[in-house]
N, C-alpha and C positions, 0 to 999 in steps of 0.2 A: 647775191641778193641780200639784202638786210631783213631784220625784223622789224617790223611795222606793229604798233599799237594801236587799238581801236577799243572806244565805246561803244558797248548795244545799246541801240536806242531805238527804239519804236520798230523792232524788227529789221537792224539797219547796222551794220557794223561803221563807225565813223570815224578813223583814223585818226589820230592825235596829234600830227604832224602832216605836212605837204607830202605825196609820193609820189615817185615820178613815175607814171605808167600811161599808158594812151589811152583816154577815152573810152571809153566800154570796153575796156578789154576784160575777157576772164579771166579771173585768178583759182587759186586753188588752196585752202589753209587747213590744218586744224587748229581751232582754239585754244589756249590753255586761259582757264582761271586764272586772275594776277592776284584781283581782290574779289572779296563780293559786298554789293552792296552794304550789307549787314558788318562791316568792318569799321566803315567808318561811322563818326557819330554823329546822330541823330539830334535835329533840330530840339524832339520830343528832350533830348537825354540832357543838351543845353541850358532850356529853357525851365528843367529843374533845378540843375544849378542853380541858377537865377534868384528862383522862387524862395529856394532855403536861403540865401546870404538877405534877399529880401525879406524876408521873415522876419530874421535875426536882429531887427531892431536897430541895424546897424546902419543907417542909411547913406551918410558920406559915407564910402567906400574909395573914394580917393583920396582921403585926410594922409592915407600915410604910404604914398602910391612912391614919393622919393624915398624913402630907407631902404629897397628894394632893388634900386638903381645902380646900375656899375656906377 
């Protein structure tokens, strides 16, 4: 048998991939933590970003987007 990933969601574990098993059948798991929520980042923590280089008076922000390029 393999290990199968799932997301919680709405009280719902939901696998991240196709698994082949029948139909209501019951399984049996324990969970482990991979990530938690609080890992990844936040739209809030983005949308600062943002705000500071918007500040900045800088506003073409793609003036010098090729000097950066392979």
């Amino acid at each position: 048998m393999k290990t199968v990933q799932a997301i919680y969601e709405n009280g719902v574990f939901r696998p991240t991939e196709p698994v082949e098993l029948p139909e209501n059948c019951r399984v049996e798991f324990d969970p482990r933590l991979l990530n938690s929520p609080s890992d990844a980042t936040s739209l809030d923590e983005v949308y600062a970003i943002l705000s500071k280089r918007f500040k900045s008076g800088d506003h073409d922000v793609a003036e010098r987007h090729n000097e950066h390029q392979p």
